[in-house]
DRENDO-1510 file (C-alpha; in Angstrom, 1 decimal, always signed):
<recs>
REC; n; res; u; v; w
REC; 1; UNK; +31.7; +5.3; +33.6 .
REC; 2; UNK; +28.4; +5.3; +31.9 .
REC; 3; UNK; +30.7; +4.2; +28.9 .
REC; 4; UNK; +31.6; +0.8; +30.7 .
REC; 5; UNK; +27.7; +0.0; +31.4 .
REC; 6; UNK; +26.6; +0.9; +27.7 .
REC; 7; UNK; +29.4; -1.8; +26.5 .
REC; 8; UNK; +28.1; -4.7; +28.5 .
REC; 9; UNK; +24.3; -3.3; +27.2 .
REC; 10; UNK; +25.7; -3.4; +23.5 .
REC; 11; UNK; +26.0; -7.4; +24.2 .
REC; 12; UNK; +23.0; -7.8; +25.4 .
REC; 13; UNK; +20.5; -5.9; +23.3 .
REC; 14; UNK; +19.8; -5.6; +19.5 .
REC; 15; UNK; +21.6; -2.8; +17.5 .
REC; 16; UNK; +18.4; -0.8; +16.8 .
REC; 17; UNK; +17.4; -1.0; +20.5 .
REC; 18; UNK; +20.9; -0.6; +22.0 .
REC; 19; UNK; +21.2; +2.7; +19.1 .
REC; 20; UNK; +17.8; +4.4; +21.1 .
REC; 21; UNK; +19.0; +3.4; +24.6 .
REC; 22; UNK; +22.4; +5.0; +23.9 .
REC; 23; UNK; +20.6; +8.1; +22.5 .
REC; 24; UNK; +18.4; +8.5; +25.6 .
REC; 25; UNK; +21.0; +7.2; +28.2 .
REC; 26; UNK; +22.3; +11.4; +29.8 .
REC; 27; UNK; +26.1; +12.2; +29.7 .
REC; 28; UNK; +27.3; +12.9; +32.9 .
REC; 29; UNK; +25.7; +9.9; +35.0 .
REC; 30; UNK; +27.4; +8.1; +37.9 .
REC; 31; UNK; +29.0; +4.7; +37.3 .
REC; 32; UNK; +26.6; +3.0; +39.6 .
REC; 33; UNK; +23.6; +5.0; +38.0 .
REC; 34; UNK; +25.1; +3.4; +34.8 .
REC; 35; UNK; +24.8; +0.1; +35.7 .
REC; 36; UNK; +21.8; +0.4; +37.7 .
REC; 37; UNK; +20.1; +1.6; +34.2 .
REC; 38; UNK; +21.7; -1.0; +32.1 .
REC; 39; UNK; +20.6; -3.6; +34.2 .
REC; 40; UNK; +17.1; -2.8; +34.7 .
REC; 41; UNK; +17.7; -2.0; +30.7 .
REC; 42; UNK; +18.8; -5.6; +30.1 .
REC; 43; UNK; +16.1; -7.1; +32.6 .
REC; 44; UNK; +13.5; -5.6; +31.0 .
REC; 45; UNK; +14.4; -6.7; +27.3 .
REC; 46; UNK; +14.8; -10.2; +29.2 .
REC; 47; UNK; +10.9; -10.3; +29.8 .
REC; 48; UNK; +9.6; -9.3; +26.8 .
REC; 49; UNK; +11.4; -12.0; +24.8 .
REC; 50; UNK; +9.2; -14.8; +23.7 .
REC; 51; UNK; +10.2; -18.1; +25.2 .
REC; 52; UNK; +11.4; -21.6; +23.1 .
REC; 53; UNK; +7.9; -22.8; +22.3 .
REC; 54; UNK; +5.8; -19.7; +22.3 .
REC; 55; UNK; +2.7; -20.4; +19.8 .
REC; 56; UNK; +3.0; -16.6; +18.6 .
REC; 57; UNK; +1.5; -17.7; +15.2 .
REC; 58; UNK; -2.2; -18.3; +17.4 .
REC; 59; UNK; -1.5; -15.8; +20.1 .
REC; 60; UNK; -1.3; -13.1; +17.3 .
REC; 61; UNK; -4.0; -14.3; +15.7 .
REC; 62; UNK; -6.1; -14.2; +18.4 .
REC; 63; UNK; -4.7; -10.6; +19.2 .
REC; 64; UNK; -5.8; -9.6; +15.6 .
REC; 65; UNK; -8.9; -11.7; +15.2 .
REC; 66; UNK; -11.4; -10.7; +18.7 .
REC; 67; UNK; -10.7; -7.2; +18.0 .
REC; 68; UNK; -11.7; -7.6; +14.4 .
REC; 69; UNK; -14.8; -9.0; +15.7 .
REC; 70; UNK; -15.7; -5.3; +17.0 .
REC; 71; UNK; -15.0; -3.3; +13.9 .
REC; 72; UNK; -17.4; -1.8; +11.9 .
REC; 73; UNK; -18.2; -1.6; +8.1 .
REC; 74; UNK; -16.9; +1.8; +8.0 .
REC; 75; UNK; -16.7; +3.6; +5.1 .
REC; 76; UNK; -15.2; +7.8; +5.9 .
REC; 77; UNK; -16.4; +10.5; +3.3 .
REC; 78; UNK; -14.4; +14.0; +2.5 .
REC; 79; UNK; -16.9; +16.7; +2.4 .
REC; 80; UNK; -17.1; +18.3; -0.8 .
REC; 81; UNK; -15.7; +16.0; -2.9 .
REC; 82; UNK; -18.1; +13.1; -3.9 .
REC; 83; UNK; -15.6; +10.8; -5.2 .
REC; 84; UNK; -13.3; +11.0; -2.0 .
REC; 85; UNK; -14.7; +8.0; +0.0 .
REC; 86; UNK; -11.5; +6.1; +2.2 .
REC; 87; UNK; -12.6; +2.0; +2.8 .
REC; 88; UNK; -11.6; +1.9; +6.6 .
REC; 89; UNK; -12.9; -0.8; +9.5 .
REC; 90; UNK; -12.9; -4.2; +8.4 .
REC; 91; UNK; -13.2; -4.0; +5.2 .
REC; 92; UNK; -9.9; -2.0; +4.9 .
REC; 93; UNK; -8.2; -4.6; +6.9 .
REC; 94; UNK; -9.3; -7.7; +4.8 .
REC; 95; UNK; -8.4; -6.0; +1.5 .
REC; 96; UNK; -5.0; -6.1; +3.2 .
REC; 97; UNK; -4.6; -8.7; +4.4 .
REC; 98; UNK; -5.6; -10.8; +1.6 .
REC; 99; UNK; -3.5; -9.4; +0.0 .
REC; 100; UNK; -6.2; -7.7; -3.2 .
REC; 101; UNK; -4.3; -5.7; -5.5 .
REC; 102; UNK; -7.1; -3.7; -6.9 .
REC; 103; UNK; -8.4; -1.9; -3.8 .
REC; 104; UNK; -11.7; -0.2; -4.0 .
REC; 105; UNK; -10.4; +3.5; -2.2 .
REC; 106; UNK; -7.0; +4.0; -4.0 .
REC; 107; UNK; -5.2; +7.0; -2.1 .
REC; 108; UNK; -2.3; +8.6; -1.8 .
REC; 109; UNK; -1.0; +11.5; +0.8 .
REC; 110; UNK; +1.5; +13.4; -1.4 .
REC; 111; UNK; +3.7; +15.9; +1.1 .
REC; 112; UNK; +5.6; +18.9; -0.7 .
REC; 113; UNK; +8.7; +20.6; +0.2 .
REC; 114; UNK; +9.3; +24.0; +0.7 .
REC; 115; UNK; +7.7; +26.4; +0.3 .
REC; 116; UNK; +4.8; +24.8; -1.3 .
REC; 117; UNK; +4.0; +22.6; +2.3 .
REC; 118; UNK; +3.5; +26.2; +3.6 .
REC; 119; UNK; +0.6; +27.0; +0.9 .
REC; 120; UNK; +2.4; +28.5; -2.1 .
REC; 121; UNK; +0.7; +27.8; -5.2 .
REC; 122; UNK; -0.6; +24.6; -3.6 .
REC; 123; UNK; -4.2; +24.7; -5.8 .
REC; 124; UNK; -1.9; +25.2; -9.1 .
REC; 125; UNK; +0.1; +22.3; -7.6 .
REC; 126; UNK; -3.0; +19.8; -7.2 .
REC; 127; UNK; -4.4; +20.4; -10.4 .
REC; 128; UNK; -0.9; +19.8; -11.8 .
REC; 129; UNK; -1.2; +16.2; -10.2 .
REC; 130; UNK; -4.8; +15.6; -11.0 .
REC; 131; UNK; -5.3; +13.2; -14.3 .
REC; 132; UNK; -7.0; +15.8; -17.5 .
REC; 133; UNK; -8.6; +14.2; -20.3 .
REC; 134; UNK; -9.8; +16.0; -23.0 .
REC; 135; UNK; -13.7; +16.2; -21.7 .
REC; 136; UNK; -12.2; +17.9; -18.6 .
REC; 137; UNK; -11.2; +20.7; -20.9 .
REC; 138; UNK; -13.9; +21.0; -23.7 .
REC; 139; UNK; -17.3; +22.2; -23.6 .
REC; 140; UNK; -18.9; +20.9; -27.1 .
REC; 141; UNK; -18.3; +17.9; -29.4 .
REC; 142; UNK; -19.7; +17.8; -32.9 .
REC; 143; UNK; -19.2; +15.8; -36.0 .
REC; 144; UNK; -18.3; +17.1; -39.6 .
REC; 145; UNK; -19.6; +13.2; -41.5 .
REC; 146; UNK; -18.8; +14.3; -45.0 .
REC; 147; UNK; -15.2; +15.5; -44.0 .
REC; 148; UNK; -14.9; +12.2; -41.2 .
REC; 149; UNK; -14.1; +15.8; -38.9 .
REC; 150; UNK; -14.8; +16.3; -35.4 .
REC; 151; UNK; -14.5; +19.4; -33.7 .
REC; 152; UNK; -14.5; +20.4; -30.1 .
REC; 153; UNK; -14.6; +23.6; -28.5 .
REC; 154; UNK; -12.4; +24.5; -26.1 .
REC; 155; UNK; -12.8; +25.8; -22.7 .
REC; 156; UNK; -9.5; +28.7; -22.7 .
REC; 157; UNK; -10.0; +29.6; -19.1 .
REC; 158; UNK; -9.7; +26.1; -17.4 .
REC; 159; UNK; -7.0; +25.5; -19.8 .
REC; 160; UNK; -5.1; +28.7; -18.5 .
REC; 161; UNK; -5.9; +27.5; -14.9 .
REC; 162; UNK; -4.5; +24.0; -15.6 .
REC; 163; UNK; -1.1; +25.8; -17.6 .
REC; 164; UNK; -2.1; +24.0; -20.6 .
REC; 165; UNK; -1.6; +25.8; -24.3 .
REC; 166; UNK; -2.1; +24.2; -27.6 .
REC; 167; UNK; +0.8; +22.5; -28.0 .
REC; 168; UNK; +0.6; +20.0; -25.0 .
REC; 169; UNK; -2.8; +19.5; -26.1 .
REC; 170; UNK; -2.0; +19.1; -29.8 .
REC; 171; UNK; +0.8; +16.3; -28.5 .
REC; 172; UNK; -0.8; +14.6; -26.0 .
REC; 173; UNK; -3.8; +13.9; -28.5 .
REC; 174; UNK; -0.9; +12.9; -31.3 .
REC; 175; UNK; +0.4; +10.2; -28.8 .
REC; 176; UNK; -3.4; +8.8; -27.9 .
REC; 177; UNK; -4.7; +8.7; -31.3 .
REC; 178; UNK; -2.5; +7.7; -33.9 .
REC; 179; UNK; -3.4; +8.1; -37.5 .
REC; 180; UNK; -5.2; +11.2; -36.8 .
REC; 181; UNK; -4.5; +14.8; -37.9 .
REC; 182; UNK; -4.6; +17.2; -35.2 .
REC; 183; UNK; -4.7; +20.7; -35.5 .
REC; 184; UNK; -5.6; +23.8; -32.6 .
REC; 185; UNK; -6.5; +27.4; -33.2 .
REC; 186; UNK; -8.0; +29.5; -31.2 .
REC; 187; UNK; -10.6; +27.8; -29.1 .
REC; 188; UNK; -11.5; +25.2; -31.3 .
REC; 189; UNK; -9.9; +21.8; -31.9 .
REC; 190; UNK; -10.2; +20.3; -35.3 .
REC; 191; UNK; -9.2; +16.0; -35.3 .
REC; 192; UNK; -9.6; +14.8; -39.0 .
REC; 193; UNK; -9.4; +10.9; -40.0 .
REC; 194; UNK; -6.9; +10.3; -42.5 .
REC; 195; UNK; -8.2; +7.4; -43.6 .
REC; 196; UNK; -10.9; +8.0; -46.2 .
REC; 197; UNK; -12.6; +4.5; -46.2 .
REC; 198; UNK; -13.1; +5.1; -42.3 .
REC; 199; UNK; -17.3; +5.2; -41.9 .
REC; 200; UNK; -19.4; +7.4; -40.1 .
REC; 201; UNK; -19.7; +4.3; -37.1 .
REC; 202; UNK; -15.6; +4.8; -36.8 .
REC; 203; UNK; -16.0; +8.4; -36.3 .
REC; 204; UNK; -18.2; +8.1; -34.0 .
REC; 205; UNK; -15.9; +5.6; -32.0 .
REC; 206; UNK; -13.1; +8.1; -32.4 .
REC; 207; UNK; -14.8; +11.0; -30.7 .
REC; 208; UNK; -16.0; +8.8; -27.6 .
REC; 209; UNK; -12.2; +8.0; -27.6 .
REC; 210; UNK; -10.6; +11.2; -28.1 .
REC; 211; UNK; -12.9; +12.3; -25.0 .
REC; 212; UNK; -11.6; +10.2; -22.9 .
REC; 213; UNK; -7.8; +10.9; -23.9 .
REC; 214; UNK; -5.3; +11.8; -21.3 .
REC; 215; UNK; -4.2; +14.9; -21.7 .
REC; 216; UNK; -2.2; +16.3; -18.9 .
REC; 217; UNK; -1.4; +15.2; -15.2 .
REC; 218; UNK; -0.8; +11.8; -13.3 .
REC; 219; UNK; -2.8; +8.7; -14.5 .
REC; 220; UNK; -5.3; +7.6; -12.3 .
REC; 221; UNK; -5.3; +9.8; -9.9 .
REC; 222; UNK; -8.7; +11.7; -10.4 .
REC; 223; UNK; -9.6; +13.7; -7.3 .
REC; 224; UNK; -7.2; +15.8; -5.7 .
REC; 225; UNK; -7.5; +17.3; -1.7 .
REC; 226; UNK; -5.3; +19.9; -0.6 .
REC; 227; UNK; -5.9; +19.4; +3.7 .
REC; 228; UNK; -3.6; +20.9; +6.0 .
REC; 229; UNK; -2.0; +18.7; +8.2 .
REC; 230; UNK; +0.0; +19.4; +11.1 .
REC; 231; UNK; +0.9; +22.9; +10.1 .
REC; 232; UNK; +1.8; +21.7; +6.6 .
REC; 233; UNK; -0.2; +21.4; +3.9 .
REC; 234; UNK; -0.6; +17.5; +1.9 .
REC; 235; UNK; -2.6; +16.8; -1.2 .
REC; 236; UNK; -4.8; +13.9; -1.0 .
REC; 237; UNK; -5.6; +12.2; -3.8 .
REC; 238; UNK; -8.4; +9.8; -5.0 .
REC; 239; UNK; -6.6; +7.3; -7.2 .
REC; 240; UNK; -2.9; +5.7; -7.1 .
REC; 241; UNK; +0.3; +6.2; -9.1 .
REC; 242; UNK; +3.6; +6.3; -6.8 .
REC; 243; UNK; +5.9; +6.1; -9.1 .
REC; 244; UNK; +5.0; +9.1; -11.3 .
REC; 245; UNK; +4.5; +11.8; -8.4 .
REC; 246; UNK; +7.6; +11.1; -6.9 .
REC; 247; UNK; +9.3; +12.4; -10.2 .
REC; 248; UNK; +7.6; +15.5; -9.7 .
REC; 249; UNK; +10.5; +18.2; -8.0 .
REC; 250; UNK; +8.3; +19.6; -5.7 .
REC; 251; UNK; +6.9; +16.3; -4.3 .
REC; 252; UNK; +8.4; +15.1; -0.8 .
REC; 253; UNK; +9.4; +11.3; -1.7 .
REC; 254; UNK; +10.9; +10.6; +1.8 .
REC; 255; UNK; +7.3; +10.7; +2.8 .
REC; 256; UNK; +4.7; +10.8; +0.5 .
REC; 257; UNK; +3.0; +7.1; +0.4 .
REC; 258; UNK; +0.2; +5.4; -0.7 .
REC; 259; UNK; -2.2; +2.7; +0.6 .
REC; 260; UNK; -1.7; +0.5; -2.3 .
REC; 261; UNK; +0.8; -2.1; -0.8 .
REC; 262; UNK; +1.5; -4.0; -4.3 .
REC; 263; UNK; +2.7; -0.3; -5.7 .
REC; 264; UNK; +5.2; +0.3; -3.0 .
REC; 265; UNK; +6.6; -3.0; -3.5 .
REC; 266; UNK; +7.3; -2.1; -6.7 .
REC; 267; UNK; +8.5; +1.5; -6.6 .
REC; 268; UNK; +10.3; +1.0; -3.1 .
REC; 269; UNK; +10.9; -2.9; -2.6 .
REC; 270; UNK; +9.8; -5.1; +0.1 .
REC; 271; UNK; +11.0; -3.8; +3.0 .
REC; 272; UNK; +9.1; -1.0; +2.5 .
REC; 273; UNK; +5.5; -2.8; +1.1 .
REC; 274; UNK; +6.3; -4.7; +5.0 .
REC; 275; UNK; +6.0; -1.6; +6.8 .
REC; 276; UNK; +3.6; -0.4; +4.7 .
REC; 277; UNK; +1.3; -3.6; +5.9 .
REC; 278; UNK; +1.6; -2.6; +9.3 .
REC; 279; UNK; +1.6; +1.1; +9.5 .
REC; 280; UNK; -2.3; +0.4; +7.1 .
REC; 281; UNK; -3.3; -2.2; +9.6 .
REC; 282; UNK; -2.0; -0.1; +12.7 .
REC; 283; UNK; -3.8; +3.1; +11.2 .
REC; 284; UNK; -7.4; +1.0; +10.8 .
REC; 285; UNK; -7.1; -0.3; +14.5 .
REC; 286; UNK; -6.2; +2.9; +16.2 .
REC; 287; UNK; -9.1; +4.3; +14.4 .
REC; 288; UNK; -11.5; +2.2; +15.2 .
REC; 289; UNK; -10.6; +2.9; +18.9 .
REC; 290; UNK; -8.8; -0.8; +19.4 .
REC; 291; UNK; -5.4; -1.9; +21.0 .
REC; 292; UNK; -3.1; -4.2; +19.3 .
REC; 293; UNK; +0.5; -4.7; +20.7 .
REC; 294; UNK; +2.3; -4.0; +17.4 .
REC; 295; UNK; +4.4; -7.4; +17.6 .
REC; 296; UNK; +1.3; -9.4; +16.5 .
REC; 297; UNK; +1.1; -6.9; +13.3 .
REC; 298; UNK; +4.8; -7.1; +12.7 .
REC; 299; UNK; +4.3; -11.2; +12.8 .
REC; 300; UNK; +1.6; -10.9; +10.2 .
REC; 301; UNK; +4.0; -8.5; +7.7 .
REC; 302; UNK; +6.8; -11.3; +8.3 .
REC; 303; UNK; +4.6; -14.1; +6.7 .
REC; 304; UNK; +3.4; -11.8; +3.9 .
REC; 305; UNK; +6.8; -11.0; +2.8 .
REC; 306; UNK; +9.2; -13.5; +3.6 .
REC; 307; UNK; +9.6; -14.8; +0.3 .
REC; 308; UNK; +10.4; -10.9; -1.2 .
REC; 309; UNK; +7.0; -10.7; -2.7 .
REC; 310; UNK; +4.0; -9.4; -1.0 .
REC; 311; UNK; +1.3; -12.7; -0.3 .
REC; 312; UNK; -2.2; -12.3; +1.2 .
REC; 313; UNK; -3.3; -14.9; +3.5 .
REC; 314; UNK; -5.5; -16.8; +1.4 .
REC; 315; UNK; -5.6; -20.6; +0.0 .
REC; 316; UNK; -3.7; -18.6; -3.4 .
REC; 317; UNK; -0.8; -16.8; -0.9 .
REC; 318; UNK; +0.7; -18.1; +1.8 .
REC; 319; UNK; -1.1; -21.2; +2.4 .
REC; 320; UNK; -0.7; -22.8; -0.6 .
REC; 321; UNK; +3.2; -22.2; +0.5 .
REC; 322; UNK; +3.2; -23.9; +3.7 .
REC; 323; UNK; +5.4; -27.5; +4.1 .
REC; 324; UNK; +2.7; -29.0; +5.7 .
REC; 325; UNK; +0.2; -31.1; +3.3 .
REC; 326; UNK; -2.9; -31.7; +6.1 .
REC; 327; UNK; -2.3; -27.4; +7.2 .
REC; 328; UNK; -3.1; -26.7; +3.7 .
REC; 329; UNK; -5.9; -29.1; +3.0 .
REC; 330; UNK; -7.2; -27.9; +6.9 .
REC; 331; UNK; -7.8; -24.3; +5.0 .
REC; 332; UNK; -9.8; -25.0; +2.4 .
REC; 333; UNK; -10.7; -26.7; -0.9 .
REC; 334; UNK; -9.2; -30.1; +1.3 .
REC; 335; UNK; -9.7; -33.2; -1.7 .
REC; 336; UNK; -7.9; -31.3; -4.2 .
REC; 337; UNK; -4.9; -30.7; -1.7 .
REC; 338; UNK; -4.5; -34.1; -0.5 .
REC; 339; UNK; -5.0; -35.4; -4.5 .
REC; 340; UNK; -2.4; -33.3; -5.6 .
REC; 341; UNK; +0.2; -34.4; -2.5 .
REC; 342; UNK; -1.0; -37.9; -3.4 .
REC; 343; UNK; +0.4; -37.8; -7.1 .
REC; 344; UNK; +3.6; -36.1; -6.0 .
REC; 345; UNK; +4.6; -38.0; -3.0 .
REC; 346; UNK; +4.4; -35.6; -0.5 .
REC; 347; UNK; +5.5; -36.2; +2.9 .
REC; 348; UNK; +3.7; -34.5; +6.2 .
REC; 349; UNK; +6.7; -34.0; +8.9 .
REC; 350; UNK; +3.9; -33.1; +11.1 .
REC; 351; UNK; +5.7; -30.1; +12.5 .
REC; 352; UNK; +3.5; -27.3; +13.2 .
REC; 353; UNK; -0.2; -27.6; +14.9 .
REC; 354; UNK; -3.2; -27.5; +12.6 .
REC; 355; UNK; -1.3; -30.7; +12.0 .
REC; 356; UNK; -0.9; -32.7; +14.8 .
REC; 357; UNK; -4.6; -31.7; +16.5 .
REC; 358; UNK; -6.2; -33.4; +13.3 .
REC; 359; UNK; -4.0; -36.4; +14.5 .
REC; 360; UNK; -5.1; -35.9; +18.3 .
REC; 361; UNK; -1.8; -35.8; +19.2 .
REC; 362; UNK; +0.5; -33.2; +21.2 .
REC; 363; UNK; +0.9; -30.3; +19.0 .
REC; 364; UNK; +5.1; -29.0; +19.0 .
REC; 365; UNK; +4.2; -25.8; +21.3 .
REC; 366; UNK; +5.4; -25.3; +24.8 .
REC; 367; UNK; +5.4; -27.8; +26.6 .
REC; 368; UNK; +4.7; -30.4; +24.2 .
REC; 369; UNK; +7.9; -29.2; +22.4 .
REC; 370; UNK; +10.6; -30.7; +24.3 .
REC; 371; UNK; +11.4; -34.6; +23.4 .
REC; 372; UNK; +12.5; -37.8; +25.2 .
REC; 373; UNK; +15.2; -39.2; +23.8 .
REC; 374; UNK; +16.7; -42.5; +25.6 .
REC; 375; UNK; +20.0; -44.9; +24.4 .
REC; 376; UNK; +18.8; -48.3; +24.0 .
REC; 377; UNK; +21.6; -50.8; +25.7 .
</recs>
């Protein structure tokens, strides 16, 4: 039975792998079919394993690197909205793979559940997300210097299309400026200085401040593109802040995402910031019309994360983590590496191969892997 040949398979193969071929494998197949699929199953998962001595570490940066050599300084601008420019090409893909945590195109693609994926109320939605400060909302600032008052008129009909009334304004502007008195009526908003000693230079200060006051929305994020996408619609947003959209109801979080690896690390873990680092190097590739088998990419997200926190590749990330004293000085800034192993002791097991080829001798790959060992008499 095809039962039998799926037990032998569940041996051979890893559980995710032996979970997809058991999904695929049909019901009612013949007990040699069975084991004629297992077999060529089991053969074929045979010769795609690496062998003892592979040098995947060059082979994938090789993969990575002459492709990257073809990629343009690509920069991709949303029509209609000037701030919405996406870093793509290689720019995109150093920024991630250095590992930078402020990136200069921070994005995320928010999905909604139903029914506002469909299109309900999905411009009332976005300008829910997008960040409001108080010049967003207000049309005219003016200063009262004898009563240290300033005064803003209010714009009523934005504030109706962006569901805000007096008091979220009134208590968003108590929480960002402390030790002012805030009061609303009608379309004008009145902020007084209770300090009296407080000059005409500090009130001055105070209303470039209160301008700039958060007033409603999610921090940072200050575009926002509703696109439809695969017969659902996504808001696209100009500006990062995972954690705080997910806690919105109507937000999607088993798919919404952002390209800021360093914030799903935090908000998801680093399993997730892993996958991330592929799927954002996968996505840059495939657009720029390249081919990269995915096992070099998956390599690369191993070395990032293996210690649990998200490195880039640079002499401050991973390298300055490697065993090896002469693979670290071989990077860069080499005196100051071979100094510093000097004072501590350091020993060089000469293990790897950026090693042993400064030495000139047979690097620990392939066939140079394997070593004599003989019993003196």
């Amino acid at each position: 039975m095809a039962s039998d040949a799926l037990k032998e398979l569940q041996e051979t193969l890893p559980e995710g792998v032996y979970r997809m071929v058991a999904e695929l494998l049909p019901e009612k197949l013949s007990d040699s079919k069975a084991k004629e699929f297992a077999k060529k199953v089991a053969d074929e998962y045979g010769g795609m394993k690496v062998e003892a001595g592979e040098s995947v570490g060059l082979v994938a940066a090789e993969s990575i690197g002459e492709p990257g050599t073809q990629m343009t300084l690509d920069t991709f601008h949303f029509a209609g909205v000037s701030e919405m420019n996406v870093t793509m090409g290689l720019p995109r893909i150093i920024e991630i793979l250095d590992g930078r945590k402020k990136l200069t195109t921070p994005m995320m693609e928010i999905y909604l559940k139903k029914p506002y994926s469909e299109g309900q109320d999905i411009k009332k939605i976005a300008l829910m997300i997008r960040e409001t400060k108080l010049h967003d909302i207000a049309t005219e600032f003016s200063i009262n210097v004898a009563d240290n008052r300033i005064e803003a008129q209010l714009d009523l009909a934005k504030m109706r299309e962006l569901g805000i009334n007096e008091a979220v304004l009134a208590k968003a502007l108590k929480f960002s400026a402390k030790g002012v008195i805030v009061d609303v009526k009608g379309g004008t908003l009145v902020l007084k200085v209770k300090a009296k000693e407080g000059g005409v230079s500090d009130v001055f200060k105070l209303k470039e401040k209160l301008r700039e006051s958060f007033v409603r929305g999610v921090r940072g994020v200050t575009q926002v593109l509703p696109v439809k996408k695969n017969n659902e619609y996504v808001i696209l947003t100009f500006g990062s802040n995972l954690k705080k959209v997910m806690q919105y109801p109507f937000v999607d979080e088993a798919r919404t995402t952002t390209n800021d690896i360093f914030e799903i690390e935090e908000t998801l873990g680093i399993e997730a910031a892993r996958q991330a680092v592929i799927d954002e190097v996968y996505k840059v590739i495939e657009t720029q019309g390249l081919n990269v088998d995915i096992r070099h990419l998956m390599l690369v997200a191993d070395v990032m994360s293996a210690d649990g926190k998200v490195k880039g590749i640079t002499r401050y990330g991973v390298v300055r983590d490697k065993s090896s004293v002469l693979a670290r000085a071989s990077f860069e800034t080499p005196i100051k590496h071979i100094i510093n192993a000097s004072l501590y002791g350091e020993v060089d097991n000469l293990t790897s191969v950026v090693e042993n080829v400064m030495l000139n001798q047979p690097v620990p790959v392939g066939t140079g892997l394997p070593k004599l060992v003989s019993k003196n008499k």
